[in-house]
N, C-alpha and C positions, 0 to 999 in steps of 0.2 A: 617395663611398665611406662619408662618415658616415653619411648617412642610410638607407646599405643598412644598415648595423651594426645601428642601431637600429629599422629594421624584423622585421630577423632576431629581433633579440631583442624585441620585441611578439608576432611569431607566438611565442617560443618563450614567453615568461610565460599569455600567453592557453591554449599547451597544457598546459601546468602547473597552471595553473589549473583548465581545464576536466576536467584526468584529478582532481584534488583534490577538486572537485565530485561529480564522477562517483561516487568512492567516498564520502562521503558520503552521499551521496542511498542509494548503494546501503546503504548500513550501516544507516540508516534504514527504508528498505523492505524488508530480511531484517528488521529487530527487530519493525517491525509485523506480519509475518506470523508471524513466531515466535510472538507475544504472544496474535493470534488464536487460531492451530491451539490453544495450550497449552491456554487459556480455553474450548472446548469441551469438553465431556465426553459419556460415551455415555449415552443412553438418553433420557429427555424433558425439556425444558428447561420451565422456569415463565416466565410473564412479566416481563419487565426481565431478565431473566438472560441469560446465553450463550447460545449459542443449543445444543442437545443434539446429540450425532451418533447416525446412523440407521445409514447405509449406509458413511456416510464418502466418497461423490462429492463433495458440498456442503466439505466441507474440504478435499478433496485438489485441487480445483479452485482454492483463494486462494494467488494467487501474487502477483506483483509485475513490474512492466514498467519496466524504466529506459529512459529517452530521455538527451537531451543537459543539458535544463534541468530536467527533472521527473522524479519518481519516482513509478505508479500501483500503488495495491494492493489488488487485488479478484480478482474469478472471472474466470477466463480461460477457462472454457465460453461459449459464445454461442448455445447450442441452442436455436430456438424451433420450436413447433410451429405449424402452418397459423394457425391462431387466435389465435396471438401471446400463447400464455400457457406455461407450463414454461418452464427452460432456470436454470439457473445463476444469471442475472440478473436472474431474476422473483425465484428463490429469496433472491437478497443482498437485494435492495432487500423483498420481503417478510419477511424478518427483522428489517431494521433499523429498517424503519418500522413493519412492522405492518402489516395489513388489515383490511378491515371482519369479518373473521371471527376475527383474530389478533392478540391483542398485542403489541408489539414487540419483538424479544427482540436489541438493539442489538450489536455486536462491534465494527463499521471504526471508528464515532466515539468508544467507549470508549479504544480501543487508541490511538489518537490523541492523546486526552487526558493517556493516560499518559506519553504523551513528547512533548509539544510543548513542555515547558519545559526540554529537553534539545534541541531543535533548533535557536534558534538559540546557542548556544554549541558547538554542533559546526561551525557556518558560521565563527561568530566566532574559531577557534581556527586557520582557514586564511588567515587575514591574519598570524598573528603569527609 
């Protein structure tokens, strides 16, 4: 009979936990994308800067993917053309890095920067 007790309550802290997590991560991955979208601006970007909005596909496309243990935030387009160049994903990674024709005009790993000394004390505030 004890040890049912205390299994009970293992599942139930482990789900406590994981919904605690959960939001976290997500509060995380809304702020990073909030942070992105705002930091563009219309019209053309310079180098090292945000990157400009055109059309606004390219921003309407970063969104955010929660899992159980991670939270992902990028283009949720996956468009490629035969040739394996276009689509959303050419676009993110050719902004952030750059190409041999473009400078890099960085967002995901600025955005990042900005709050990664806020991340773990948002972990650390779910133990106490």
């Amino acid at each position: 009979m004890a040890k049912a007790k205390v299994r009970w309550r293992q599942r139930v802290f482990v789900r406590e936990v994981s919904a605690a997590t959960a939001a976290v991560l997500r509060d995380i991955g809304e702020e990073l994308v909030e942070d992105i979208k705002a930091r563009m601006t219309p019209g053309v970007s310079s180098p090292f800067s945000e990157p400009g909005i055109d059309t606004g596909e390219y921003v309407d496309s970063i969104d955010m993917k929660l899992t159980k243990i991670r939270v992902r935030v990028g283009t949720t387009k996956k468009k490629f053309t035969d040739d394996l160049t276009g689509g959303d994903i050419i676009t993110a990674l050719s902004l952030e890095f750059g190409t041999q024709h473009m400078e890099a005009r960085p967002h995901y790993l600025p955005a990042y920067d900005r709050i990664k000394g806020s991340i773990a004390g948002r972990f650390r505030n779910l133990v106490k």
